[in-house]
C-alpha positions as CSV (number, residue, x, y, z in Angstrom):
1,X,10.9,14.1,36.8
2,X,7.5,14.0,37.9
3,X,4.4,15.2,36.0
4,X,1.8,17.7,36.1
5,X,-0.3,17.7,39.5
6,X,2.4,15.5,41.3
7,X,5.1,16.9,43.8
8,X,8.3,15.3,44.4
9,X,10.5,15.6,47.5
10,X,14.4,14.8,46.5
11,X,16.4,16.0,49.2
12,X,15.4,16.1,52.9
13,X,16.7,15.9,56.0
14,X,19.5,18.0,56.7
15,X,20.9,21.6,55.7
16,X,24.8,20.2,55.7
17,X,24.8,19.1,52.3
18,X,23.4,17.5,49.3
19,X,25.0,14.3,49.9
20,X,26.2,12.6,47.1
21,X,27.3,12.8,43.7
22,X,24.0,11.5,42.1
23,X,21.4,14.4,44.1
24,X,23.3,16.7,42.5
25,X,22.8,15.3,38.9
26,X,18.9,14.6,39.8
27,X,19.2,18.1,40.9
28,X,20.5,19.5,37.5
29,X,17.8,17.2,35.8
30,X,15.4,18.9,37.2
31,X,16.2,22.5,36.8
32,X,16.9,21.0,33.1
33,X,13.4,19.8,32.4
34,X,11.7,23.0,33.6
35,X,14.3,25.3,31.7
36,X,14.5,23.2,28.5
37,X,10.6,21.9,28.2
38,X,8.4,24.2,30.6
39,X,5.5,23.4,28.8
40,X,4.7,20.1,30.9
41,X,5.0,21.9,33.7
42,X,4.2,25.1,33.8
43,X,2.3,26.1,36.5
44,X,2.3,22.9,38.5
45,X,3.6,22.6,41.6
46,X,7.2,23.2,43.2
47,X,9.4,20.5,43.2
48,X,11.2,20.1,46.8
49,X,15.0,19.6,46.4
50,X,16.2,20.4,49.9
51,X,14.5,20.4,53.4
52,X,16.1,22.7,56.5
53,X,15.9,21.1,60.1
54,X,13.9,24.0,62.0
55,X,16.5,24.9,64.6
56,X,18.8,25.8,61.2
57,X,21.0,28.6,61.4
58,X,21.1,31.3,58.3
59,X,24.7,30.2,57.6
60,X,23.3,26.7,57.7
61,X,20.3,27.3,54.9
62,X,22.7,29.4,53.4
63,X,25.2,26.6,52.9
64,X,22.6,23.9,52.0
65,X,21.3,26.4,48.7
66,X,25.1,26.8,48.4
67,X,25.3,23.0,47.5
68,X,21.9,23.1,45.2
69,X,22.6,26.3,43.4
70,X,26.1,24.8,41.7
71,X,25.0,22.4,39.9
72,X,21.7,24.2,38.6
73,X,23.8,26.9,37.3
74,X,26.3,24.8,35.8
75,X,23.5,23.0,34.2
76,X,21.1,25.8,32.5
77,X,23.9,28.8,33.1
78,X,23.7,31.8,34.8
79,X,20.0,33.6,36.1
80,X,18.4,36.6,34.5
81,X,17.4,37.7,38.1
82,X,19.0,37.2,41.3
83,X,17.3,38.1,44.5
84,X,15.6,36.8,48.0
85,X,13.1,37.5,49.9
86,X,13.3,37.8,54.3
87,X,12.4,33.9,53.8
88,X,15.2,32.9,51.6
89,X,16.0,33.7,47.8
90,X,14.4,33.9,44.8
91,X,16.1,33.2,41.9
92,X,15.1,33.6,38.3
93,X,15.8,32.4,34.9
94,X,13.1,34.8,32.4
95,X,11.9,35.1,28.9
96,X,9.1,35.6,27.0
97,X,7.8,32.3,27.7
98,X,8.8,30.5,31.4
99,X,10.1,32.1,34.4
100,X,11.9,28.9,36.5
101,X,11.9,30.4,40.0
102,X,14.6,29.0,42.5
103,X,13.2,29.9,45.6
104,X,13.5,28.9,49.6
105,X,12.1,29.6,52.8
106,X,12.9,28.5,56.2
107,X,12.1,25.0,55.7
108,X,12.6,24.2,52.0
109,X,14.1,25.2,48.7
110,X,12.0,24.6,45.3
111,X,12.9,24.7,42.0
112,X,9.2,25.7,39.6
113,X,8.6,27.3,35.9
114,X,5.7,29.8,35.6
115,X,4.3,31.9,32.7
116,X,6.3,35.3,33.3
117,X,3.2,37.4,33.2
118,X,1.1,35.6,35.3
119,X,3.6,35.0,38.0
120,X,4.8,38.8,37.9
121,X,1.0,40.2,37.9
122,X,0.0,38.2,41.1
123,X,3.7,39.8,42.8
124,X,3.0,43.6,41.8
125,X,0.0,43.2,42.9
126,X,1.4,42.6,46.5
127,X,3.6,45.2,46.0
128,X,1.2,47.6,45.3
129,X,-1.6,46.7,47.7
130,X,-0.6,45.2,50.6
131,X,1.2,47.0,53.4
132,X,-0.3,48.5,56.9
133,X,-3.1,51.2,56.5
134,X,-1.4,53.2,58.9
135,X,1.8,53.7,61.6
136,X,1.1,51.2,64.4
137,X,0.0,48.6,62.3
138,X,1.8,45.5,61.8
139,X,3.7,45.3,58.4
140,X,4.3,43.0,55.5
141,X,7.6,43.2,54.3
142,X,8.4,39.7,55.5
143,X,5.4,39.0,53.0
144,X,7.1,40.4,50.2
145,X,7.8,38.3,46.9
146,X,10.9,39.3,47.1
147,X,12.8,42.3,49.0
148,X,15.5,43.0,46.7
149,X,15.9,42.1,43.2
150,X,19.4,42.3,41.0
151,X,19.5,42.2,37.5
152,X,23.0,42.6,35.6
153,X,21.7,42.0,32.0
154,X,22.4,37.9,32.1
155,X,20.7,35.6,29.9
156,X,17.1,36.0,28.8
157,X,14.5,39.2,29.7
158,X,13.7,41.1,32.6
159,X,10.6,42.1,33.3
160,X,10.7,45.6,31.8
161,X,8.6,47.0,35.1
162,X,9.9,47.2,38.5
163,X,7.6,46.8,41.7
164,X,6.2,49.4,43.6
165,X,8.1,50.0,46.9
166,X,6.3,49.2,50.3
167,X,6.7,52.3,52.3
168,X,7.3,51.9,56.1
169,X,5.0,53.9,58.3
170,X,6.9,54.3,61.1
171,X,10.2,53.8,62.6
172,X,9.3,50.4,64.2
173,X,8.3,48.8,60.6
174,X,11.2,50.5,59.2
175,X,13.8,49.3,61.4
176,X,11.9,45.6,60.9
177,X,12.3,46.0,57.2
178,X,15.6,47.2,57.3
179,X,16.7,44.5,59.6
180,X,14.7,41.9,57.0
181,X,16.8,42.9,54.0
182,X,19.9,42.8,56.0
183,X,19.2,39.5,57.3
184,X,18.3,38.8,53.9
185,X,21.4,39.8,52.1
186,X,24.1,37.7,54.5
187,X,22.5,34.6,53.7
188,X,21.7,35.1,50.1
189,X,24.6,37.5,48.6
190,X,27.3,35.2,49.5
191,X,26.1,32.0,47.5
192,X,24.6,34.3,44.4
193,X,27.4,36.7,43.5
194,X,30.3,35.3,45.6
195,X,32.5,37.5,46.5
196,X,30.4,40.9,45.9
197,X,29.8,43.4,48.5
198,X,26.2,45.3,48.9
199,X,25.6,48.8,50.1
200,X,22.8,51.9,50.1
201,X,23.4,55.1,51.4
202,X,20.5,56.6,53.2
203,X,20.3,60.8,53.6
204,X,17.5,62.4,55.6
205,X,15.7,65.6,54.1
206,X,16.1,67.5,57.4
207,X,19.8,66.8,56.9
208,X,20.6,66.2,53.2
209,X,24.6,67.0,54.0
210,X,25.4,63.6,56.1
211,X,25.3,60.3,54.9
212,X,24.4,57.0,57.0
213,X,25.7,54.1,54.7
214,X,24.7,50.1,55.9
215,X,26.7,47.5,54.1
216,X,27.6,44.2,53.6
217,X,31.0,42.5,52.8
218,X,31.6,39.1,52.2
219,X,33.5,37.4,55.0
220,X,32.9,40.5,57.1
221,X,29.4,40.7,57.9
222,X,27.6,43.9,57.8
223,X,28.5,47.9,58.6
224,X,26.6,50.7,59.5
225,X,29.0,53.9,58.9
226,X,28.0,58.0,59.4
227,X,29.7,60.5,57.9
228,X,30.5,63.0,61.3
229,X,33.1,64.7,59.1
230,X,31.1,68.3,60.6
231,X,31.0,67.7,64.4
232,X,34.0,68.7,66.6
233,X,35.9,65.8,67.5
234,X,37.3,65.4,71.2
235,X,37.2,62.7,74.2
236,X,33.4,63.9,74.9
237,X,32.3,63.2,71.1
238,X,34.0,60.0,71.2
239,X,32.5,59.1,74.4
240,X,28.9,60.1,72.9
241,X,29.3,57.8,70.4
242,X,30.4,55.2,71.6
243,X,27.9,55.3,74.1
244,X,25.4,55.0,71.0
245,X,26.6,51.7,70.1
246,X,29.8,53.3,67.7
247,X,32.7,50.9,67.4
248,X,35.6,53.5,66.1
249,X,36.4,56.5,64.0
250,X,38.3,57.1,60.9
251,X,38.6,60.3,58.9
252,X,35.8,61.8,60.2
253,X,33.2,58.8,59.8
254,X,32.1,56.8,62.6
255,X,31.4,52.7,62.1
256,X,30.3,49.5,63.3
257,X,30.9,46.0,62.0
258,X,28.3,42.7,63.0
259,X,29.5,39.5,62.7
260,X,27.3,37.5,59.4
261,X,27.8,34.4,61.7
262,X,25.7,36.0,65.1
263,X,22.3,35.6,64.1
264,X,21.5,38.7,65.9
265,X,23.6,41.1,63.7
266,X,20.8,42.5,61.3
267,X,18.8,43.7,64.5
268,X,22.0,45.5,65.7
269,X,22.5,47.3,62.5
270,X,19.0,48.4,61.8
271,X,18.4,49.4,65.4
272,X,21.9,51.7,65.0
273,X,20.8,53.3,61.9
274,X,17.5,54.0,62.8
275,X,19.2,55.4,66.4
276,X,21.7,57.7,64.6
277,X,18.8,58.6,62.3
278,X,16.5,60.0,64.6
279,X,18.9,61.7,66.9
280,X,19.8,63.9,63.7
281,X,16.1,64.9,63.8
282,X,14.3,62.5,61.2
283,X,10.9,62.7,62.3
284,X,10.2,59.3,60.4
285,X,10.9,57.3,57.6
286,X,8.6,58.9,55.4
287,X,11.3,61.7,55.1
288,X,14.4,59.1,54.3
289,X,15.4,58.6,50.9
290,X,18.3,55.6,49.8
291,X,20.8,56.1,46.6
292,X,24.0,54.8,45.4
293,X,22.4,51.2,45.9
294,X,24.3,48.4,44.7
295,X,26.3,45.3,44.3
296,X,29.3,45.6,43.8
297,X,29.1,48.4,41.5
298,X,27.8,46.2,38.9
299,X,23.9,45.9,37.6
300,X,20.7,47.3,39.0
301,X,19.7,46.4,42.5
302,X,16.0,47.2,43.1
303,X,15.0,47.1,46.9
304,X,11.1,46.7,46.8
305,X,11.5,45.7,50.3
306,X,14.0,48.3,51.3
307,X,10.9,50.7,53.5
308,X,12.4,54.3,52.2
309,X,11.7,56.0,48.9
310,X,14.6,55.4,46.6
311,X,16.0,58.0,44.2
């Protein structure tokens, strides 16, 4: 373990695996030092346990933190807060006293311990003022600290105070943030909470009666799905939607599945929401509101990221 003011790399070259037996167990080590005597290190910098080639796929970064994320859990248990960001995910063991962030990006996943406070004032502060001034302007959700958060009452604290939400101000930064958290949640769900499917429902004000619901489902990939249970159904309908990018019917609700492995599958299913959206008359995002969030029934998901006021 390396001290105060010193950074160590311990994996690098590849996003296929650890490699052996012993990374692993450095691995651990680490994770072990930070969670069992922060002290020394709290507030240094991140230690470096994997490096992604740049041409890797999601599935590929996802299967690297796959291979470092055993053996830290097996080694200091399960997190108090599970999450990602639209870089890569965020992972968090909290109490009163060190916050050891598991954390990746594009390029790298680190393992760090932080003083809760001081880590969590710097990322509401981000929450709460960053963002575009106006429509038109670019966004920051891919800026975020994290874009969604899940906390299911494991070991240690949470926070006690959730983030403000970054609104989207227009349909092109919503349809970017909802593509970021999609994107997000097929490389990061599967590894986190194996197993566990995630879903919002989203309901316009103009029309509060139909829901639009975007999913994903392990081994599956994601789903957009409307409820049309209202509108007569015929050959013309059918052709209509399908011409709108609808894959098939089924009592009443109209759905489409991406692929998790196509890399182009969170565009497709934020461009169809937002599509089906606004030709129900949703004159923006600002009058969109998501509820029934969740993983798998089980926790609190919080979607600071999300774009849409929650409720």
């Amino acid at each position: 373990m390396t001290s105060r003011g010193e950074s160590q790399t311990v994996i690098a070259g590849t996003t296929a695996s650890v490699g052996s037996a012993a990374e692993s167990a450095v691995i651990a080590e680490i994770a072990e030092h930070l969670h069992g005597s922060p002290r020394e290190y709290l507030g240094g910098p991140p230690v470096a346990i994997v490096h992604h080639r740049p041409e890797a796929t999601r599935l590929e970064r996802r299967e690297a933190f796959r291979e470092v994320y055993g053996p830290i859990v097996a080694t200091i248990g399960e997190p108090t807060l599970y999450g990602g960001s639209a870089w890569g995910p965020s992972v968090r063991w909290r109490d009163e006293g060190r916050l050891v962030l598991l954390s990746g990006d594009r390029f790298r996943v680190t393992l760090s311990v932080h003083r809760p406070e001081e880590l969590e004032r710097g990322e509401h502060h981000c929450f709460t003022w960053g963002g575009a001034r106006s429509a038109g302007e670019p966004h920051d959700f891919d800026l975020l600290p994290y874009s969604w958060q899940l906390y299911r009452g494991g070991p240690g604290e949470w926070p006690g105070e959730r983030p403000d939400h970054r609104l989207a101000g227009d349909w092109e930064q919503w349809e970017s943030a909802l593509e970021l958290l999609l994107a997000a949640w097929a490389e990061q769900l599967p590894v986190q909470v194996p197993g566990d499917w995630a879903g919002i429902t989203v309901v316009a004000d103009r029309d509060p009666g139909r829901d639009l619901v975007v999913s994903y489902s392990p081994g599956e990939g994601l789903e957009v799905a409307v409820d049309d249970r209202d509108a007569p159904q015929g050959p013309e309908r059918e052709r209509l939607m399908r011409e709108c990018g609808w894959h098939g019917h089924d009592r009443g609700w109209w759905h489409s599945a991406f692929p998790e492995a196509d890399e182009r599958s969170a565009a497709a299913a934020a461009r169809l929401a937002v599509s089906e959206l606004r030709s129900r008359g949703a004159a923006g995002p600002q009058e969109l509101a998501a509820r029934e969030a969740g993983v798998d029934d089980r926790g609190e998901l919080w979607l600071p990221g999300l774009g849409i006021r929650t409720c």
